[in-house]
N, C-alpha and C positions, 0 to 999 in steps of 0.2 A: 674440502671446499666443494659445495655442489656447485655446477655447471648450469644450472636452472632458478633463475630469480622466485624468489615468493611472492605471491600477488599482496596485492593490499588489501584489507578488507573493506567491502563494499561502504563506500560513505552513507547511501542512502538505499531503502527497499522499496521495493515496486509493488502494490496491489493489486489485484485485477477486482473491480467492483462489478457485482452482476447484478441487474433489476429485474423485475417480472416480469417485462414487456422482451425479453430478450437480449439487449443493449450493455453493452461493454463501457466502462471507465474505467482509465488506469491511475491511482492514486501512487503520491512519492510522499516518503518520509522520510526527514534527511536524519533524525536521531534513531539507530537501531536500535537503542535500548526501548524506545516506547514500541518498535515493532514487534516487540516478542510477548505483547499481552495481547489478545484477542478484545480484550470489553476498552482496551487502550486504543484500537485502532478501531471501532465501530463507532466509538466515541467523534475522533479525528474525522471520521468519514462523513459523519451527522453536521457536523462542524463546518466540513468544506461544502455540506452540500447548502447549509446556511450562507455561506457568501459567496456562494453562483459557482464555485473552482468548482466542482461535481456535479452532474444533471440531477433534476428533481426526478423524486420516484422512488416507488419502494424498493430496498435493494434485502435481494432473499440470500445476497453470499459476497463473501470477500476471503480472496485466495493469495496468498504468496506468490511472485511470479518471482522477483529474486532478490 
């Protein structure tokens, strides 16, 4: 019996969106399975910046944060 519980796995992943002007957005996505394709989540990202959740502007990178 271990003495140390298991965590859960994370329900949702955190993006960190970066644009060329220097400016941080943190995007969520609450199905992991669509975080683990890159062209899945730049998609997602185009997407939110289409209905205002994301600031306008070219974004040169998007990073895993958890």
């Amino acid at each position: 019996m271990s003495m140390f519980r298991k965590s859960t796995p994370a329900k949702s992943v955190i993006f960190a969106v970066n644009y060329d002007d220097a400016r941080t957005a943190y995007l969520w996505i609450d199905n992991p399975a669509k975080a683990n394709d890159n062209r899945i989540v730049s998609l997602i990202a185009r997407a939110q910046q289409e209905k205002g959740s994301l600031p306008e502007g070219t974004i040169t990178s998007i990073k895993r944060v958890r």
